[in-house]
N, C-alpha and C positions, 0 to 999 in steps of 0.2 A: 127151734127146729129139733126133732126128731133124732135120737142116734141113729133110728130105723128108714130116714127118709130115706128115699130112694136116690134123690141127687148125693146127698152128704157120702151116702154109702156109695155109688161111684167115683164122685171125687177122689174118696179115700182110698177105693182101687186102686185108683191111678196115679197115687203115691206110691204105692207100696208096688207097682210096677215100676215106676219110674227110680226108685232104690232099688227092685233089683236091678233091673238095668244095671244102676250105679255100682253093683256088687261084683257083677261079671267085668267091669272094666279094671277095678279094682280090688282084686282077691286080696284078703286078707287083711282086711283095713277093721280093724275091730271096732272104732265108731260107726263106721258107716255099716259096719253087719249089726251093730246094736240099734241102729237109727230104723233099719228096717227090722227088726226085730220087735220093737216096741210099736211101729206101725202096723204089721202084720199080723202080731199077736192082739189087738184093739181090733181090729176088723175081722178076724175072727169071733171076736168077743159079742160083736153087734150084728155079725151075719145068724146068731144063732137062732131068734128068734125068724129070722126070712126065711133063711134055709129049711127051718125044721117045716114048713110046710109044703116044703120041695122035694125036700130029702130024706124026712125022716130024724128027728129030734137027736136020736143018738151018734148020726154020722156028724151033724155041724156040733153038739157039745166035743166030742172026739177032738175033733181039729181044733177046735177054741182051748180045749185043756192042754194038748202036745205042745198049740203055739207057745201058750202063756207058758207050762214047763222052761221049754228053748230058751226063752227071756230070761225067767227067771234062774236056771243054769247059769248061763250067760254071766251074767250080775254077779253071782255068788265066784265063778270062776277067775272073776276080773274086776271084783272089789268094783263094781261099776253100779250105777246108779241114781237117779234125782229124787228121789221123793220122798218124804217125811221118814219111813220105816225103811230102813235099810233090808236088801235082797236075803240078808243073814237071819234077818229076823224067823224065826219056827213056826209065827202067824200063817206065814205062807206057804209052808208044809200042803197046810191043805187045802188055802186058798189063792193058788195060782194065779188065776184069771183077776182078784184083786190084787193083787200085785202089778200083773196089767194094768189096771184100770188107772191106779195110783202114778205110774210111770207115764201112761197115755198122759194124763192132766200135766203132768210135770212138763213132759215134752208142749203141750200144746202152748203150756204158757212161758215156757222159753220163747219159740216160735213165733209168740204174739208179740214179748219183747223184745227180740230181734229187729221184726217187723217196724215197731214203735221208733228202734236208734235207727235204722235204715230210711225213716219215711221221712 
């Protein structure tokens, strides 16, 4: 499947709705703003190619780079993190949105094994 299909990419919505949600019930919960953080700043990431033919290329890069930034902040502020190269690492200076992408995977395959002791 597609990062670009259309169902994957509402589904994915409708996480990163259903975290905020979870964020207004519970301000100040620093996993759970880094859980929609790392989802929000990934669907960013994969709206850009849909978007730019909606909106114009430079308004969806914009928001995919602010998100991944947020994330990335985030991480560096609170030593927080899953994936191979740590948020401190200068790689990501410039490459935000990898750093995203890195965190996305990490989170999806916790997720799975989660999923795995649960089932």
């Amino acid at each position: 499947m597609s990062t670009t299909d259309p169902f994957a990419l509402l589904r994915a919505a409708a996480v990163v709705q259903r975290l905020d949600d979870e964020l207004t019930v519970h301000p100040g919960d620093r996993q759970r703003e880094r859980t929609y953080l790392v989802h929000r700043a990934a669907l960013a990431d994969r709206l850009v190619p849909v978007l730019a033919e909606v909106e114009g290329a430079a308004t969806s890069e914009q928001d995919a780079e602010d998100t991944a930034r947020r994330l990335l902040e985030h991480d560096r502020a609170h030593g927080a993190g899953r994936g191979p190269v740590p948020a401190a690492d200068v790689r990501w200076d410039t490459d935000a949105r990898g750093y995203v992408r890195q965190e996305h995977a990490a989170a999806a395959l916790d997720e799975h094994d989660q999923e795995h002791v649960r089932g």
